[in-house]
C-alpha positions in Angstrom: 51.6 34.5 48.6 49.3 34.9 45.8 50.1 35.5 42.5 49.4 39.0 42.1 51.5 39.6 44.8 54.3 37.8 43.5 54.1 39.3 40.3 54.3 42.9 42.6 56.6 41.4 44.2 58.8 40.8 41.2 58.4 44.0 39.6 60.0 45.9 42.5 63.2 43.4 42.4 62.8 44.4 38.7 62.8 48.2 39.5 65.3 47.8 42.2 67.5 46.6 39.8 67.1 49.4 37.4 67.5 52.4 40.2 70.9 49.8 41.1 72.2 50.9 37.3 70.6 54.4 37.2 72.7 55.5 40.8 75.9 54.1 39.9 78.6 56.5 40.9 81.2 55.6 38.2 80.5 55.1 35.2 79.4 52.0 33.5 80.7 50.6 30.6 78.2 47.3 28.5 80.8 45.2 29.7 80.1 46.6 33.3 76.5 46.1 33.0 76.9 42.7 31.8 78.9 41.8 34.8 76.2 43.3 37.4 73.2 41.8 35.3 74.7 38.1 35.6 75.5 39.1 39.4 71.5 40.2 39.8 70.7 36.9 38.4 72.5 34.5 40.2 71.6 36.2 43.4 67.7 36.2 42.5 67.9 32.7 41.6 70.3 31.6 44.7 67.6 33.6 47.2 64.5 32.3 45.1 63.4 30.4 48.7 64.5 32.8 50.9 62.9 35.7 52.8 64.0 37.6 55.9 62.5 37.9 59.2 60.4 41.0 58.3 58.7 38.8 55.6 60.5 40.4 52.2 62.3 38.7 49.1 65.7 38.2 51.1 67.1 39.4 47.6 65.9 42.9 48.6 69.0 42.7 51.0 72.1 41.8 48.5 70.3 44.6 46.1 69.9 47.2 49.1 74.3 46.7 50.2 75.2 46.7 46.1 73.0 50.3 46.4 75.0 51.6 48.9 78.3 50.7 47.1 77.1 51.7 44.2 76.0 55.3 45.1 77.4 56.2 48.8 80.4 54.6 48.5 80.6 55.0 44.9 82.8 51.5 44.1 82.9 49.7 40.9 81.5 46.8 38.4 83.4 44.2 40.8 82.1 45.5 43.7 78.5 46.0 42.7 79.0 42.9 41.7 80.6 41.1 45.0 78.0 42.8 47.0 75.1 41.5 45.1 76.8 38.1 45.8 78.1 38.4 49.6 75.5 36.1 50.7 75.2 33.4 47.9 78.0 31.2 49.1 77.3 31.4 52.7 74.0 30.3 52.4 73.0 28.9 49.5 74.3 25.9 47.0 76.5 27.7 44.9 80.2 27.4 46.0 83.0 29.7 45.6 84.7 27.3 42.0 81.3 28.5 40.7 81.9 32.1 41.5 85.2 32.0 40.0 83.7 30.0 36.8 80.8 32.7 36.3 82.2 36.3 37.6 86.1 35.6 37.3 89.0 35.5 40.0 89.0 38.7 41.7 84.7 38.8 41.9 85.2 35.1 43.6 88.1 36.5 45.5 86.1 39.1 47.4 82.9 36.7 48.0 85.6 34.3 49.7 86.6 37.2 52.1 83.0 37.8 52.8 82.2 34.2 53.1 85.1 33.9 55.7 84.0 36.7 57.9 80.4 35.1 58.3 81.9 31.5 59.4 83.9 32.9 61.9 83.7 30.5 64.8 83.1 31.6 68.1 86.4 31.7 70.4 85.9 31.0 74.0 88.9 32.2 75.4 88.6 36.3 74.1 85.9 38.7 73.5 84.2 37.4 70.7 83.3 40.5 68.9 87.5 41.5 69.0 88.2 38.3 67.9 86.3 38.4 65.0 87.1 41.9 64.0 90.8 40.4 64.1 90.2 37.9 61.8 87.7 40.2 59.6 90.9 42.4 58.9 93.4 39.9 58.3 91.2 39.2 55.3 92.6 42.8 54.1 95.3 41.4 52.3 93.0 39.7 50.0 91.0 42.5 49.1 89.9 46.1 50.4 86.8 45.7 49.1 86.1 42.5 51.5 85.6 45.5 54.2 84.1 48.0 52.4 81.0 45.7 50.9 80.8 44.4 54.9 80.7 47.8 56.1 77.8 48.4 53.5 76.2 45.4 54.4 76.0 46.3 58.0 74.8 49.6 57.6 72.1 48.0 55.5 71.4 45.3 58.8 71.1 48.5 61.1 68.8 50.4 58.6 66.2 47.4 58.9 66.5 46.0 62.4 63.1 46.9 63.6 61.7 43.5 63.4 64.8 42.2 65.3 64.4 40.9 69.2 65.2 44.1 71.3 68.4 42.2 73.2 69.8 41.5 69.3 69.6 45.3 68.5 71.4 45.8 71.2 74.0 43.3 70.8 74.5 44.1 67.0 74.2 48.3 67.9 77.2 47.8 69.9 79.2 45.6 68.1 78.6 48.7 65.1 79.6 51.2 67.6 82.1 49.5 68.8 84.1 48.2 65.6 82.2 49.5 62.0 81.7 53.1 62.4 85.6 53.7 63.5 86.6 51.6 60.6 84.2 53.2 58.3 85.9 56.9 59.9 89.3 55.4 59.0 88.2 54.3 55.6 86.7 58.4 55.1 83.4 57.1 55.4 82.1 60.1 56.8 78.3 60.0 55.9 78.3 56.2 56.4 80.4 56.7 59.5 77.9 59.2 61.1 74.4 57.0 60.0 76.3 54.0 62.1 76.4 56.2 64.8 73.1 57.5 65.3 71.6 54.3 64.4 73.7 52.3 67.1 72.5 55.3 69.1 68.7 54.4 68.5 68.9 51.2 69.8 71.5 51.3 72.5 69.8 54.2 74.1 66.6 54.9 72.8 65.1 57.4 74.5 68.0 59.5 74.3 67.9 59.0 71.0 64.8 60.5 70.3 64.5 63.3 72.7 67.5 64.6 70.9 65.8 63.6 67.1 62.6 65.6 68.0 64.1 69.0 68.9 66.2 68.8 65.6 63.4 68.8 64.0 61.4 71.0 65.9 64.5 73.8 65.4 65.0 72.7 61.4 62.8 76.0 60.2 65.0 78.2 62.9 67.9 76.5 60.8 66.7 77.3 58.1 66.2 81.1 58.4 69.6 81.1 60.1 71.1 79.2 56.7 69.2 81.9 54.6 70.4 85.3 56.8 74.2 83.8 56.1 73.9 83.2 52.4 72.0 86.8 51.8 74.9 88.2 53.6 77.8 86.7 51.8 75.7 86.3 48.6 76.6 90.0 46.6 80.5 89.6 47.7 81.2 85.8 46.3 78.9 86.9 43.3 81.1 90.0 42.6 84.5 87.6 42.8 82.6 85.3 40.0 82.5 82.0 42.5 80.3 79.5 41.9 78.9 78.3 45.3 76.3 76.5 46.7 75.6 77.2 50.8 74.0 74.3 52.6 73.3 73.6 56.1 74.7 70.6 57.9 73.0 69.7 61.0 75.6 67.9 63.6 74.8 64.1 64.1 72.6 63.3 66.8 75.3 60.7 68.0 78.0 63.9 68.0 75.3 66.2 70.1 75.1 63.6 72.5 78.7 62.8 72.6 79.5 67.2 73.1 76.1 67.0 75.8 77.9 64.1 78.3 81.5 65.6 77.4 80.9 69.0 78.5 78.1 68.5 80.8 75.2 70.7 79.0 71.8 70.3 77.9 70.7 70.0 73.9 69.7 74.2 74.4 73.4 74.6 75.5 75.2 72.9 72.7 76.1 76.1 70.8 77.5 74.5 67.3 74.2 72.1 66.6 74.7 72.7 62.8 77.5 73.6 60.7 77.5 75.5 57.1 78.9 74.2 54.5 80.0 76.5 51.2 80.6 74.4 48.1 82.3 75.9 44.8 83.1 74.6 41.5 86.5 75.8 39.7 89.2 74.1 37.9 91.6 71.8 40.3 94.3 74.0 39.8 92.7 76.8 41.4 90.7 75.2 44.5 93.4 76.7 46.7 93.2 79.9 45.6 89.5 79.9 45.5 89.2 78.8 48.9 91.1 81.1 50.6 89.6 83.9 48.5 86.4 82.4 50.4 87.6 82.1 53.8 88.7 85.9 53.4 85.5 87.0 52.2 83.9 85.0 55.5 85.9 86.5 57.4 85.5 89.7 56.0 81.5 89.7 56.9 81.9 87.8 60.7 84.6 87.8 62.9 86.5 84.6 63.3 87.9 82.5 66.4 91.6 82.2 65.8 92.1 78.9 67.6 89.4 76.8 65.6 90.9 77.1 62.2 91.5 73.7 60.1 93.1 73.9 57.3 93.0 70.6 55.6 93.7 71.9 52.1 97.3 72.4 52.6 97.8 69.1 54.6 94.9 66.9 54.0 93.7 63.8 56.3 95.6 60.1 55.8 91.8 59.6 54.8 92.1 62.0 51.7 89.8 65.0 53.3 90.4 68.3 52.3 88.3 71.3 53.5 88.9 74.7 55.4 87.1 74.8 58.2 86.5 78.2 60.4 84.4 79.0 63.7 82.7 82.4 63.1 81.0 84.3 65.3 77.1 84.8 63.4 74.0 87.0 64.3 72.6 86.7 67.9 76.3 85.8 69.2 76.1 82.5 68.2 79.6 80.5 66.8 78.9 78.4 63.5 81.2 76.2 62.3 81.9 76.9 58.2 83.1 74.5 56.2 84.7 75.3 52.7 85.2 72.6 50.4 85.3 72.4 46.3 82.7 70.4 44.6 85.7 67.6 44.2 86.8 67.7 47.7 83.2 67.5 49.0 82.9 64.4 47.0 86.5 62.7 48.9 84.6 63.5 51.6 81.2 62.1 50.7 82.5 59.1 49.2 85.8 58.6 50.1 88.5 56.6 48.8 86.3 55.6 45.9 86.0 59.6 44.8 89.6 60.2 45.4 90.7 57.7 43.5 88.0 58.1 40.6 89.6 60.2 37.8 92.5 58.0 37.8 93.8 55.0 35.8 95.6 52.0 35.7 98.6 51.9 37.7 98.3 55.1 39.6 94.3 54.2 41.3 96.7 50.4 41.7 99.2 52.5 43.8 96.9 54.8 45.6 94.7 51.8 46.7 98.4 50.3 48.2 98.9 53.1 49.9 95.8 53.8 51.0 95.7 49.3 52.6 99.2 49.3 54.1 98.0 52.1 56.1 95.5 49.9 57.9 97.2 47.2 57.5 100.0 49.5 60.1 98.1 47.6 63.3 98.1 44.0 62.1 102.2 43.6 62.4 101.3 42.0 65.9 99.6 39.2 65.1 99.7 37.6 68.6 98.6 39.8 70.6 95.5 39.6 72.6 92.3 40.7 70.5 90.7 43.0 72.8 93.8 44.8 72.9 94.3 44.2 69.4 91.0 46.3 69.0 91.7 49.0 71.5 95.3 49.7 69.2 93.0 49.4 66.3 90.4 51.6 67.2 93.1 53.9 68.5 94.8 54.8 65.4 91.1 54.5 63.5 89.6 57.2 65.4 92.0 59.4 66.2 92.9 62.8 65.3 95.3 63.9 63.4 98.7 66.6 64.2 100.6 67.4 61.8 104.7 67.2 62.6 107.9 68.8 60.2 111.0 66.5 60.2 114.7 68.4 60.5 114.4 68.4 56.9 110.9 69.8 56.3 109.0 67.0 55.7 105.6 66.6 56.9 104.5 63.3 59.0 100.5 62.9 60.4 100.5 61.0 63.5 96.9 60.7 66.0 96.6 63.5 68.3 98.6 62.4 71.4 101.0 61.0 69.9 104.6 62.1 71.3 108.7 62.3 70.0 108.8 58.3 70.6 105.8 57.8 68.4 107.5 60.0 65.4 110.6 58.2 65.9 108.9 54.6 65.2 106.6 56.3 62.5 110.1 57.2 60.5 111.5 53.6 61.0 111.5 50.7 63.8 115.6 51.0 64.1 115.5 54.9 65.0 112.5 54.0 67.2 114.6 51.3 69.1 117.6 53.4 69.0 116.3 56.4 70.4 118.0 58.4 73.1 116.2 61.6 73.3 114.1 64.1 71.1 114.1 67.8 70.2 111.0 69.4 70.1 111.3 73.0 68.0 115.1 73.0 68.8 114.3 72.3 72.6 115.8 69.0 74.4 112.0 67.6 76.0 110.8 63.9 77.4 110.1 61.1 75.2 106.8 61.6 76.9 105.8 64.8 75.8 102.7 65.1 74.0 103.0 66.8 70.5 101.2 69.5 68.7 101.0 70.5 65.0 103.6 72.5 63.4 106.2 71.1 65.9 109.5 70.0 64.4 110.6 67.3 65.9 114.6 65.9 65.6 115.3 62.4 66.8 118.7 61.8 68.5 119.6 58.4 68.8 122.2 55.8 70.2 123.6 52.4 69.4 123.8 51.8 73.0 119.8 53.0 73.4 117.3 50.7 74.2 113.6 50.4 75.2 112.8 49.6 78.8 109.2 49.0 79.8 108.5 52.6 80.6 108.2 53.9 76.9 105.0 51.8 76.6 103.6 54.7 78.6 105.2 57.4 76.5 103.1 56.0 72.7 100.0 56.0 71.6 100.0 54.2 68.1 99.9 51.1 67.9 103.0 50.6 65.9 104.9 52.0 68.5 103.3 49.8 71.0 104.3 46.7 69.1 107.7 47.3 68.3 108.4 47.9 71.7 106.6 44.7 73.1 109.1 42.7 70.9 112.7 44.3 71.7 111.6 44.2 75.3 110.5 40.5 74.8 113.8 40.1 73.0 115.9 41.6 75.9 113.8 39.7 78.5 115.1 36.6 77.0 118.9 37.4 77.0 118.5 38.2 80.6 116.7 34.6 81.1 119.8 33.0 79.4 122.2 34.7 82.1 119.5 34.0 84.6 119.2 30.0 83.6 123.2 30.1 84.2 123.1 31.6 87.4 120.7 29.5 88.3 122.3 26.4 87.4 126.0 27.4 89.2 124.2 27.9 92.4 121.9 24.5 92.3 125.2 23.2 92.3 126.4 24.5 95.0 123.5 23.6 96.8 124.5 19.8 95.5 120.7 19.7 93.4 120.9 18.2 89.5 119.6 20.9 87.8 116.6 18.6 85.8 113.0 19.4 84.4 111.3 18.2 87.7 113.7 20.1 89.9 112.7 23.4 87.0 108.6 22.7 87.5 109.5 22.6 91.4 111.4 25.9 91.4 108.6 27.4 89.1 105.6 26.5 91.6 107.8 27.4 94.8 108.9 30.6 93.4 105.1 31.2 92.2 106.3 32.2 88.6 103.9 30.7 85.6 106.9 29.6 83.1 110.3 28.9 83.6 111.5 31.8 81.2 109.6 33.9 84.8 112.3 32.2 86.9 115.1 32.5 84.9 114.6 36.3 83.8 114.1 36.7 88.0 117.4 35.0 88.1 118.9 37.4 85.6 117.7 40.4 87.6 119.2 39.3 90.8 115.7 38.9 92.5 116.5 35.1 93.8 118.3 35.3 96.6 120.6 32.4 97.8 118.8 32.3 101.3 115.6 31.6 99.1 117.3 28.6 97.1 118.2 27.4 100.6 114.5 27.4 102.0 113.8 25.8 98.2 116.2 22.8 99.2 115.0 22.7 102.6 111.3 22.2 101.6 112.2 19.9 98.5 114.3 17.6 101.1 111.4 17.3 103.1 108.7 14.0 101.7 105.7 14.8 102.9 106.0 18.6 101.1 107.3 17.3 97.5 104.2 14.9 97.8 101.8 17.6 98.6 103.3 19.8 95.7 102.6 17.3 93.2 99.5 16.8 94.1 98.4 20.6 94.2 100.1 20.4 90.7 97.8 17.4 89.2 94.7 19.0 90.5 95.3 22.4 88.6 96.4 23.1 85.0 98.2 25.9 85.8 100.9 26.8 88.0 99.8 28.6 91.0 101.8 30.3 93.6 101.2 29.8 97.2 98.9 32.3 98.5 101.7 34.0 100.3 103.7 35.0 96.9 100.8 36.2 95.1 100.1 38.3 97.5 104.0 39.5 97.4 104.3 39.7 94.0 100.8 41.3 93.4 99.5 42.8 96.4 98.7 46.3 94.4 96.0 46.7 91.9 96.3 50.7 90.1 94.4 52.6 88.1 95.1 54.6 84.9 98.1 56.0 83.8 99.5 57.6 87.2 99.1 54.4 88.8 96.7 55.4 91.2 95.6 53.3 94.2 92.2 53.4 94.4 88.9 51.4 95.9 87.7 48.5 94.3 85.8 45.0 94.2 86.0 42.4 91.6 83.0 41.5 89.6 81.4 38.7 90.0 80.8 38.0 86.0 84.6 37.1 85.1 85.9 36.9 89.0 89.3 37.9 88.5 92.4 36.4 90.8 95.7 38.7 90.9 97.8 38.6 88.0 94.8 38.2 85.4 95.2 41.2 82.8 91.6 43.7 84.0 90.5 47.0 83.7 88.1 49.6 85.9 84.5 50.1 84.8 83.4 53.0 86.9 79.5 51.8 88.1 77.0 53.9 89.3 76.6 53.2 92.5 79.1 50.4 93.2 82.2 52.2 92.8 85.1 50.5 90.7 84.4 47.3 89.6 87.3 45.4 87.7 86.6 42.8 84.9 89.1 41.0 83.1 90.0 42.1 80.0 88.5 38.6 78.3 85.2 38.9 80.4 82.2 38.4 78.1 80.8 41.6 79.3 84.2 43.5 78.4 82.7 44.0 74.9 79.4 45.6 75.7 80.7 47.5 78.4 83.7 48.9 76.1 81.3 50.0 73.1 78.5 51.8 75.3 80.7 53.1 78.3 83.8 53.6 77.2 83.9 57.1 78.8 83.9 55.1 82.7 86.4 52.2 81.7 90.0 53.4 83.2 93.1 51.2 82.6 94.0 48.9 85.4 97.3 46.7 86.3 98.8 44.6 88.5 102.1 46.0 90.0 105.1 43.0 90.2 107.3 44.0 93.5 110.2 42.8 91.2 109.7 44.6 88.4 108.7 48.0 90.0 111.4 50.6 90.2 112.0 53.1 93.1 114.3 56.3 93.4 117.1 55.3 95.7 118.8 59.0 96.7 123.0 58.4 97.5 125.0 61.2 99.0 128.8 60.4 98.1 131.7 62.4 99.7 134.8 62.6 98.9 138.7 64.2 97.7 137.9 66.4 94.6 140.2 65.1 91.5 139.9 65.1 87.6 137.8 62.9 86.1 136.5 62.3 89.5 132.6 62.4 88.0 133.2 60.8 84.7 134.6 57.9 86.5 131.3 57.5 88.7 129.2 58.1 86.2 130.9 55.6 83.7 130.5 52.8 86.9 126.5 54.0 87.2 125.5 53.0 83.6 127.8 50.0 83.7 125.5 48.3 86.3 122.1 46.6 84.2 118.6 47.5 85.4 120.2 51.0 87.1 118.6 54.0 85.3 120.0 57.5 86.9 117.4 60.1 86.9 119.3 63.1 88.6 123.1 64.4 89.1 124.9 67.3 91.1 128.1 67.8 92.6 129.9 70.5 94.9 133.4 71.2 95.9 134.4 73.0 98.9 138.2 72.9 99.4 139.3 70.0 97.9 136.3 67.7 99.4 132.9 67.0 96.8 129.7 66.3 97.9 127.5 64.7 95.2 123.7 63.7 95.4 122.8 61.0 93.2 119.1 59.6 92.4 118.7 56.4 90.5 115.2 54.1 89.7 115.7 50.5 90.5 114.1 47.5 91.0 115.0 46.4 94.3 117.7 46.8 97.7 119.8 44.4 96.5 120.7 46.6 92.7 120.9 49.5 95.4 124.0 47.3 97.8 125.8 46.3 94.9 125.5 50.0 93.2 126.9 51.4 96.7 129.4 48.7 96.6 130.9 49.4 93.5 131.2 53.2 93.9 132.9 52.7 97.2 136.0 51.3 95.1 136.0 54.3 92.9 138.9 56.0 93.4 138.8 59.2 95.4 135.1 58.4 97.1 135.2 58.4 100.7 132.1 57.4 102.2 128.5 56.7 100.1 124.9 56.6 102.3 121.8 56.2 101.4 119.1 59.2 103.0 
């Protein structure tokens, strides 16, 4: 470079720098301003060398992410400050003691977070993108601001990734999609959250892309006229009530059109709300209620509303902090607009987020809201362990999803994602009534724990010390709390089962005259085609090994030449494979989504599954179903730009499956005659009775009984013991 152009060069850092201070959402104080300037000149100094692959100052970059927390996200001195140093350690020679020596604890604090998130290795055995966003939010409990200033920082990467290899703008557009504009949703990120998407949008899918940019802007003067024949129509009315308002248009996303074009199957011309408007007013806080309904009425007063498609979000705002009425009205030419009412301090939350909502307060109170506002998102990290694509998928579950709004017996108001169902509200109260519960009432009416809920229901929670979860309720939640907790206590009465099983197990090896040992265990585990021994024993506990099949076990084991060929299959492989025949036994049925449908299917070749391996469906064009593992290296990609064609897939255990068994029992009618049957029913483990009825015809009943169970042999030691109930006569099975 020459020197005129570095002295150019240096002046825009210079007036990058200024606009940094002028855009500053909160206000700073000198001390502020001190802070920031030492920030600016470490970070010029640390970059001095560098430049980025478009050719710039590479401290264009660090001042470009402090710019968007300054003024879109609208954080403080620290965070002006982190972001202007979220690069410095990572690549540079300055080191994190020096951090702390120049900018203090908590500005060294959140470069550390940042720093962490960059050396995150790569981890071979799970998608590397979930992985990472794992570990990027366990850094939450050092700092909030770790995410925020990353979310900045890679909305900054997607605003300048023109110069970039085509296959990396892909790779990175998905990895946004996929993971920073649901978290930047969650975080009420809204205008950050939608420039993600349509930027992820522009590089994933290009043309699309800008099909749908060039007839925006080829409608923007209709638009315009339509903005300006709303406001002249409202304009004398919200004068007369003395409101100050401003009416702006809002054109939809182009991410969102596209999203409503492939959801309801209709061209850009057919996608009726393209633009919403937005009314902004100024008055005190103490009146924005009042204000905004006086609005809404005046609205609706001049165009005629659609009942079903009002939001209030005044009255119950969003866990985020939004608040805003929003109404569908029907406008000139028969068209529905979308009008959104919001005062000039809610449109800010909205704008800004957590940073605006939090902005007016001090001390101890913006301490607490920001504690509230991290062990929200924190809700989805109480698993730990579990794997990270799921991990994600919980994640991104509770990130993205809408919100109902449900009354406890007492009143009280509880926001749950849409979807969500009685089980859910029980574990969002606390884990013990979630574990405990026995049914739900929905509006004073008894319903299934699987019933999906809608705001305004009331929703009572009956429980039971004797309740407990069984693997169905994993179907019946969405959240991802829910999820978890249940995992555990069904982990937790796995293994009390595998402790009766290891018993039962031992008592008959005796029998069978064969030291129970570790060698005899691994041989039992391989035979049986189980992966652990805590699989055998919990089989053990259920009944499922019969004594015939410890006799074929002995057999084999007896004969030389088989042991010897065991151990040798078990020295060639590191894991502990069935024979072909049990696989296929224990997982002979692949099904899809949540009805368990059998469907067609071939594995792909990328990840080449074997039964048993955790997969899901990716519905291709013109191969059908293909199913990947959930760790594939594709699963990633696929998830962020398809997610529409990927449908839930699982391998169904014969021993772990339960089938309605249906009993006719006859019999002499007496007293107590169906409490004693009933009382032997739930007495039997792993029986669940789904339907009951009785009928007496002189003196003789006839009951029908339906149960779920696992397998025949529950259903020959359930007949068994109602035979010896007192009074029965005969029980069949139809």
């Amino acid at each position: 470079m020459t020197e005129l152009e570095i002295e150019q060069e240096n002046k825009a850092i210079a007036a990058e720098y200024r606009n940094l201070l002028r855009i500053s959402y909160q206000t700073l104080t000198e001390d502020d301003k001190k802070l920031i300037r030492l920030a600016f000149d470490t970070a010029v100094d640390a970059h001095k060398e560098q430049r980025r692959k478009s050719g710039e100052a590479y401290i264009f970059h660090p001042i470009a992410v402090a710019k968007i927390v300054a003024a879109e996200i609208g954080l403080d001195a620290t965070s002006i400050a982190a972001a202007l140093l979220h690069d410095v350690v990572e690549d540079t020679d300055y080191t994190l003691s020096d951090m702390e020596q120049l900018f203090g604890e908590t500005v060294a604090r959140i470069v550390a977070g940042l720093t962490k998130i960059s050396r995150l290795k790569k981890d071979t055995d799970v998608s590397l993108q979930a992985e990472n966003f794992r570990k990027m939010l366990l850094t939450l409990h050092e700092d909030v601001r770790v995410i925020i200033i990353k979310i900045a920082d890679r909305l900054h990467n997607m605003q300048t990734m023109d110069s970039m290899r085509p296959d990396k703008q892909v790779k990175i557009a998905s990895e946004t999609l996929y993971i920073y504009a649901p978290l930047a949703h969650r975080m009420g990120l809204y205008n950050i959250k939608t420039e993600l998407e349509d930027l992820s949008l522009k590089y994933t899918e290009p043309e699309v892309y800008n099909s749908i940019l060039d007839k925006i802007i080829d409608s923007k003067e209709e638009q315009k006229e339509y903005i300006k024949q709303f406001n002249d129509s409202l304009r004398d009315a919200l004068t007369s009530e003395h409101i100050d308002y401003e009416i702006k248009g809002r054109p939809k996303s182009i991410f969102s059109i596209r999203k409503k074009m492939l959801k309801q199957g209709v061209t850009f011309e057919e996608v009726y709300d393209k633009f919403a408007v937005r009314i902004v007013y100024n008055c005190p806080p103490k009146d924005e209620k009042f204000i905004a309904w006086k609005i809404y009425s005046i609205v609706t007063d001049n165009y005629r509303p659609n009942p079903t498609r009002l939001r209030d979000w005044i009255s119950s705002p969003k866990s985020t902090g939004y608040e805003a009425l929003h109404i569908t009205v029907m406008g000139a030419e028969g068209r529905w607009v979308e009008v959104q009412i919001r005062s000039h301090r809610m449109n800010e939350v909205a704008e800004k987020g957590y940073a605006a909502h939090y902005k007016y307060k001090q001390g101890e109170e913006r301490d607490s809201g920001l504690d509230m506002w991290l062990a929200k998102l924190q809700e989805a990290l109480e698993n730990p362990d579990v794997n990270a694509v799921d991990f994600v998928e919980q994640f991104k579950l509770n990130l993205y999803a809408k919100e109902i709004y449900i009354f406890t017996p007492k009143g009280d108001l509880k926001s749950l994602p849409k979807g969500a169902t009685p089980l859910d509200f029980a574990f969002s109260i606390h884990t013990q009534i979630g574990l405990k519960t026995r049914g739900a009432k929905v509006n004073g009416k008894l319903v299934p724990l699987s019933r999906t809920l809608k705001s305004g229901d009331q929703v009572d929670i009956i429980t039971s010390e004797n309740s407990k979860p069984n693997a169905n309720w994993l179907d019946y939640v969405t959240t991802a709390r829910a999820k978890s907790k249940i995992k555990a206590a069904l982990n937790d009465d796995k293994k009390e089962i595998a402790l009766e099983g290891k018993e039962i197990l031992k008592r008959k090896l005796k029998q069978l005259k064969i030291t129970f040992n570790e060698s005899v265990l691994n041989d039992l585990v391989v035979f049986f085609g189980f992966k652990t021994s805590q699989d055998l024993f919990y089989r053990a506990g259920l009944g499922n090994i019969s004594n015939q099949k410890l006799k074929d076990f002995a057999t084999a084991r007896s004969n030389a030449f088989l042991n010897f060929f065991k151990k040798k299959i078990r020295r060639q492989s590191n894991i502990e494979e069935a024979p072909k025949g049990e696989i296929t036994h224990k997982y002979d049925l692949l099904v899809f989504g949540k009805e368990e449908e059998k469907l067609e299917y071939k594995f792909s070749p990328c990840c080449k599954p074997v039964p048993g391996d955790a997969v899901f469906g990716f519905v291709t064009v013109s191969e059908g179903i293909k199913v990947h593992k959930n760790n594939c290296p594709n699963a990633v990609s696929l998830q962020a730009n398809y997610a529409y064609r990927i449908i839930k897939a699982k391998w169904i255990d014969s021993t772990q499956q339960e089938y309605a068994a249906n009993l006719v029992i006859t019999g002499i009618d007496q007293v107590g005659l169906i409490n004693n049957l009933t009382q032997v029913i739930s007495s039997l483990h792993n029986v669940n009775m789904k339907k009951l009825s009785f009928e007496t015809n002189d003196g003789v009943f006839t009951g029908n009984i339906t149960v779920a169970v696992k397998n025949k042999k529950m259903i020959d030691k359930l007949i068994h013991s109602i035979k010896k109930t007192d009074g029965v006569h005969k029980v069949h099975r139809l």
